[in-house]
C-alpha positions in Angstrom: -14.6 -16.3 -14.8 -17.0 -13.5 -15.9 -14.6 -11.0 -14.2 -11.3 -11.9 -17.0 -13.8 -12.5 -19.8 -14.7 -8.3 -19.0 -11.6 -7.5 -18.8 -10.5 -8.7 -22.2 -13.9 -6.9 -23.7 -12.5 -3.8 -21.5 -9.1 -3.9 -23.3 -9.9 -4.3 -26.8 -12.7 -1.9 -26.0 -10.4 0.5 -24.5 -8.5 0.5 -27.2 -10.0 4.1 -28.5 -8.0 6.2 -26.5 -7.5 9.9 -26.5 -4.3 12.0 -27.6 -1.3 11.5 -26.0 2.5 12.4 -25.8 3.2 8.8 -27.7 1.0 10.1 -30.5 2.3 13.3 -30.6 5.6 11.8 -31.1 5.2 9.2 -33.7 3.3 11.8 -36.0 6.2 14.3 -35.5 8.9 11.5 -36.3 10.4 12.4 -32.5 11.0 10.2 -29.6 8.6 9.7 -27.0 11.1 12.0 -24.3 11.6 14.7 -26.4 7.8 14.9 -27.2 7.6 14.9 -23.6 10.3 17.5 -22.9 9.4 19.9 -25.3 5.0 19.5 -24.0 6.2 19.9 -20.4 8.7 22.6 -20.8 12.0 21.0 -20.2 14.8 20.6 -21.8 17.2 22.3 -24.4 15.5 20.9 -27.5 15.7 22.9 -31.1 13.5 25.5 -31.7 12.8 23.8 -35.1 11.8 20.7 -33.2 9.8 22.4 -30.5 8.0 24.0 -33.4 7.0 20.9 -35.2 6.0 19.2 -32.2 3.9 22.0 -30.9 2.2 22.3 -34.1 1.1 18.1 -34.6 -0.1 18.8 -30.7 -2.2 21.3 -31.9 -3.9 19.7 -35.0 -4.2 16.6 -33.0 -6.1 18.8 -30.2 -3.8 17.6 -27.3 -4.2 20.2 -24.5 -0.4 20.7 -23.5 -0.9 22.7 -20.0 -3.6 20.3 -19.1 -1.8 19.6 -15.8 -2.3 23.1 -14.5 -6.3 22.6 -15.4 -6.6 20.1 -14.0 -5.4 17.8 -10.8 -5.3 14.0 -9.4 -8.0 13.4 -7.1 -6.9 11.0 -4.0 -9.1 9.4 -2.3 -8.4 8.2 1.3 -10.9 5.7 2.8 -9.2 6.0 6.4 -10.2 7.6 9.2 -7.8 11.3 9.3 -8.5 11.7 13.3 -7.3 8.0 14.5 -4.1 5.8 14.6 -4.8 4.0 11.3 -5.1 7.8 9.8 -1.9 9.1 11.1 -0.1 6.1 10.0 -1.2 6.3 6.0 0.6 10.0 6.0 4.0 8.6 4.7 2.2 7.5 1.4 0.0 10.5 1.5 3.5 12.5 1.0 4.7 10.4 -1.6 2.1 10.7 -3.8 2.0 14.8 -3.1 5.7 14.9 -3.6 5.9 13.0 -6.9 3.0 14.3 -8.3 4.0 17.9 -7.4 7.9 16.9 -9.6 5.7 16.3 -12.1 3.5 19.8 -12.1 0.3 18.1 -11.0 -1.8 19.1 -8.2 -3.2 16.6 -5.8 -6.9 17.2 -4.9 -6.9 14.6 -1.1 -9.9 13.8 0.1 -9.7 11.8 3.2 -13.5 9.8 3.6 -13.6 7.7 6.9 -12.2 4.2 7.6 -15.1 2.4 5.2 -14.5 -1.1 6.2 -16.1 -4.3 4.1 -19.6 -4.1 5.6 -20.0 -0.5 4.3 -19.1 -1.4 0.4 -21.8 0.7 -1.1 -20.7 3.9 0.6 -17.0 3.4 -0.5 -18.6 2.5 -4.2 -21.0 5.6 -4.1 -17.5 7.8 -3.2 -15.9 6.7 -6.3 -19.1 7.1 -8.8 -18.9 10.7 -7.9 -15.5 12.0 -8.0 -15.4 15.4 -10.3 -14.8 14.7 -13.6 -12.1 17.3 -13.8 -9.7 15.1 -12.1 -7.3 13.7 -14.6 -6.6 10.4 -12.7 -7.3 9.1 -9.5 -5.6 7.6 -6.5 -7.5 5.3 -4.2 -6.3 4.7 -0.4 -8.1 2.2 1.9 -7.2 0.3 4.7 -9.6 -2.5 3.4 -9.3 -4.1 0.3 -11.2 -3.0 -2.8 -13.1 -5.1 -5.1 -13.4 -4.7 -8.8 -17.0 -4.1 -8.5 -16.0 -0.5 -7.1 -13.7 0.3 -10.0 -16.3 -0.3 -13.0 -17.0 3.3 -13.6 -13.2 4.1 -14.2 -13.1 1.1 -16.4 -16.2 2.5 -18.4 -15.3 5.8 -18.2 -11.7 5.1 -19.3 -10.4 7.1 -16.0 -6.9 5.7 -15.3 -6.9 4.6 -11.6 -4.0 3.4 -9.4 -5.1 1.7 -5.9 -2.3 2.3 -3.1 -1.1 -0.1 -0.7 -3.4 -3.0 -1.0 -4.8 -5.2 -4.5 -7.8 -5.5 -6.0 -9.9 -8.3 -6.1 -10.0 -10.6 -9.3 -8.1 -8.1 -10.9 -4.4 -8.1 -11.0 -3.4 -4.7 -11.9 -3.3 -1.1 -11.1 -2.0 -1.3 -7.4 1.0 -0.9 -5.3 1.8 -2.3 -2.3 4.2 -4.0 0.1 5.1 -7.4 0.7 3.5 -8.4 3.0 3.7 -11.9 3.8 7.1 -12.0 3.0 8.2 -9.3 5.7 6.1 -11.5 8.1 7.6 -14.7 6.8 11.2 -13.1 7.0 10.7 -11.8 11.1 9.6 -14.7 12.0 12.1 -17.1 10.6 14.6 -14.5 12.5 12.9 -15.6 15.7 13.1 -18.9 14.3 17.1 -18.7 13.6 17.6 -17.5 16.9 16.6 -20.5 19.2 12.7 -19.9 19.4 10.9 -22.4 19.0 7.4 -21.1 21.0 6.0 -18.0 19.3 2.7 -17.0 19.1 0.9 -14.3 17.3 -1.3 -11.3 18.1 -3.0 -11.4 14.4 -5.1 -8.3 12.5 -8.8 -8.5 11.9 -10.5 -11.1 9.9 -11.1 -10.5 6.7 -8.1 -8.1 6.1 -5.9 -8.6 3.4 -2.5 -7.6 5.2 -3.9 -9.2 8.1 -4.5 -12.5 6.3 -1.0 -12.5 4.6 1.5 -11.6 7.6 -0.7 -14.6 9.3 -0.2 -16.9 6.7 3.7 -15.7 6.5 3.8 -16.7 10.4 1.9 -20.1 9.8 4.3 -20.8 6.5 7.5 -20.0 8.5 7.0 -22.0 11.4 5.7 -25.5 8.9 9.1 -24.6 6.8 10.7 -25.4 10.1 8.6 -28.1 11.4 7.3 -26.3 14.8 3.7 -27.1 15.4 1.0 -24.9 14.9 -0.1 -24.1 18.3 -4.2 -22.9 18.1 -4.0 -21.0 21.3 -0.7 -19.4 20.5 -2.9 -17.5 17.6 -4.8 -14.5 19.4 -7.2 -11.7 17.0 -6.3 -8.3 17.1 -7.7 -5.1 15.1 -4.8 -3.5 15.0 -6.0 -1.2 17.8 -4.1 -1.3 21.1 -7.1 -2.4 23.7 -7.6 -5.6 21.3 -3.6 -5.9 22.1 -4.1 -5.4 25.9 -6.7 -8.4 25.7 -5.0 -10.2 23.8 -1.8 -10.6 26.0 -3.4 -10.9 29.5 -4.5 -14.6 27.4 -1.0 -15.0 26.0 0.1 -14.7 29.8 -1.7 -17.8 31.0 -0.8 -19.7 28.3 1.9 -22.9 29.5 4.5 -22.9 28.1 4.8 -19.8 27.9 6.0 -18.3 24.3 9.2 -17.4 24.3 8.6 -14.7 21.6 5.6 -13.0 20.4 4.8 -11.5 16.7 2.4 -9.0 16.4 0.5 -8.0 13.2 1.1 -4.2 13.7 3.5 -2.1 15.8 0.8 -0.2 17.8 -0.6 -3.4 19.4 3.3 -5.0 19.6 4.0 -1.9 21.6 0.7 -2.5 23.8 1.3 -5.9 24.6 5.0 -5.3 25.3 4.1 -2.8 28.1 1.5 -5.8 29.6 4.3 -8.0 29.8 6.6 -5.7 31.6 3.3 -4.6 34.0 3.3 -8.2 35.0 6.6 -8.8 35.9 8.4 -9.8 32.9 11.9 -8.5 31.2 11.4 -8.0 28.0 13.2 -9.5 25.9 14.8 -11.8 28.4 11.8 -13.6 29.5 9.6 -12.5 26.2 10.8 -11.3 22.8 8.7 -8.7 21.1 8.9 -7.9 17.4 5.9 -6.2 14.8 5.3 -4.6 11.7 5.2 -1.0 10.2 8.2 0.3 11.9 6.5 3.2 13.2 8.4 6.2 14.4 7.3 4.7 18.3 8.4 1.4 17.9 12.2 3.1 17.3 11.3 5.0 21.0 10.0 2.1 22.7 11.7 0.5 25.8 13.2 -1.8 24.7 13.4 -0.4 21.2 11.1 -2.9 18.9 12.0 -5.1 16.2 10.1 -4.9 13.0 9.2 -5.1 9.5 9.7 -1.9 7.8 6.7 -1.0 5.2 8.0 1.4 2.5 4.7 3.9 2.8 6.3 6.9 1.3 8.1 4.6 -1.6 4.3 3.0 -1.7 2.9 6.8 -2.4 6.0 8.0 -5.0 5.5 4.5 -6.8 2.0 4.8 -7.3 1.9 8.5 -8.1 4.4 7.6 -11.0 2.5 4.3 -11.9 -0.8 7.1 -12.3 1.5 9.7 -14.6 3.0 6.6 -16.7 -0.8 6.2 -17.9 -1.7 9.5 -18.4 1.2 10.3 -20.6 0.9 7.4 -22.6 -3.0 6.7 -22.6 -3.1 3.4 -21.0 -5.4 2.3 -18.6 -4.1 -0.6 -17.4 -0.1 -1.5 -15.5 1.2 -4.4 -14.0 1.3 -4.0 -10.1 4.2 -3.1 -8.0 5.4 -5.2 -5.0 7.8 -3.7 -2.6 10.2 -4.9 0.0 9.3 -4.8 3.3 12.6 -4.6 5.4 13.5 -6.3 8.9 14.7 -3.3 11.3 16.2 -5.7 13.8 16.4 -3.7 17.5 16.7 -4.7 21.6 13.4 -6.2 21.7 14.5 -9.9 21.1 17.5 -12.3 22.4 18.9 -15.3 21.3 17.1 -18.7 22.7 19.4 -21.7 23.2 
């Protein structure tokens, strides 16, 4: 494909890059650590080799307090003033926290939830962040596309995207597991007698969406259960699509035993339909989600789910960002993380 073909042009074209601690430290004979100790302050290194090193990052023309100059722009494509926006602040504070250990100041710069139909306003975003920023962070709740991250590439801006991958290009991201968490929880259900569970799915066309679906679908073949079409409902993460969602889930015959919702805020909504019509839950119906939200801890019954690591998602990618400033890379390998099972009240055993 054109896209790889680019991105080996990009690499050897890249190749050029600017000063950095690693050359700093093979022209002064020292190791990469001490370079770094010494440029950054810490450490009891000699004063002989704090000399050299200061003077080869002076003829080189490295710019030592660069970090205080300048900062590491984020860039949040969600919506600050809804659900989706509150949720994303666990990784928000993992990137500020890390990035602050480091000495760097995070310039966050929440946009609005772009989603795929508004492309060239998420693309216009990124062409203009201030060219003082030393790196940049990118947050969406919809996937990105390669397309948007050109002008880093040709700019040679080192970029990290958080919590989601990049289309046709299979780098520079962190995120969670995500259709192994929805694989795992299901198979739990599975394990524990059920044998009829639907699924209250995210929107079309999401990425995290798309996987914890396929992990459902891929769980119940590895088991031989039928895939049931009407046992499959579309959410949008949103509780109302939830609420709809259930009232069809309750005319359904049979019945499903057990229900697995693509998010925590519509599990919670169509747990509370269930128990407004009549049924125990999880006697009659088992509930379990995803995100372990602080709410699904406080539900009634308290709600089994699939824990995603956002803070460890902000930390990681924050680090990923400083591992290419310091050694002039552009490009990492991407970072999956665990998502957990936080098993709770909200499910009993089938026999």
């Amino acid at each position: 494909m054109i896209i790889l073909v680019n991105l080996l042009l990009w690499e050897n074209w890249l190749s050029e890059k600017r000063i950095t601690i690693k050359d700093i430290a093979e022209k002064a004979g020292v190791s990469y650590t001490t370079a770094s100790l010494v440029l950054s302050g810490k450490g009891k290194i000699s004063k002989e080799t704090q000399e050299k090193i200061f003077k080869v990052a002076s003829e080189l023309g490295y710019i030592s307090n660069r970090r205080t100059q300048e900062g590491i722009s984020l860039i949040a494509f969600i919506d600050g003033t809804h659900y989706t926006g509150g949720f994303y602040m666990p990784l928000i504070q993992g990137v500020i926290d890390r990035l602050r250990d480091e000495g760097y100041y995070t310039n966050l710069d929440i946009r609005g939830d772009y989603g795929p139909e508004e492309f060239i306003k998420r693309k216009e975003v990124l062409e203009n962040i201030p060219n003082n920023s030393n790196g940049i962070l990118i947050l969406s709740h919809w996937s990105l596309s390669i397309d948007e991250l050109l002008p880093f590439l040709d700019n040679k801006r080192p970029f990290i995207v958080l919590g989601g991958s990049i289309s046709g290009f299979e780098r520079n991201f962190v995120t969670a597991e995500h259709y192994r968490g929805a694989f795992e929880v299901v198979e739990y259900l599975i394990k524990l007698g059920h044998r009829d569970i639907a699924h209250i799915s995210g929107p079309k066309g999401h990425q995290h969406a798309e996987l914890r679906l396929k992990g459902y679908i891929d769980a119940l073949n590895k088991h031989n259960i039928p895939i049931r079409e009407e046992y499959i409902l579309e959410g949008d993460y949103h509780k109302k699509s939830a609420v709809e969602a259930m009232k069809k889930i309750l005319n359904l015959k049979p019945l499903p035993s057990a229900i697995f919702v693509a998010n925590d805020n519509m599990a919670l909504a169509a747990m509370q339909v269930a128990k407004d019509n009549g049924l125990k839950v999880p006697e009659d119906i088992s509930f379990v989600g995803f995100d372990d939200i602080h709410a699904a801890g406080l539900a009634d019954p308290p709600l089994t789910t699939v824990r995603q690591p956002l803070y460890e998602i902000g930390r990681d990618g924050a680090e990923m960002l400083i591992g290419l400033l310091e050694s002039g890379n552009l490009f990492i390998e991407p970072r999956m993380l665990r998502a957990s099972l936080v098993t709770r009240k909200s499910v009993i055993e089938r026999r």
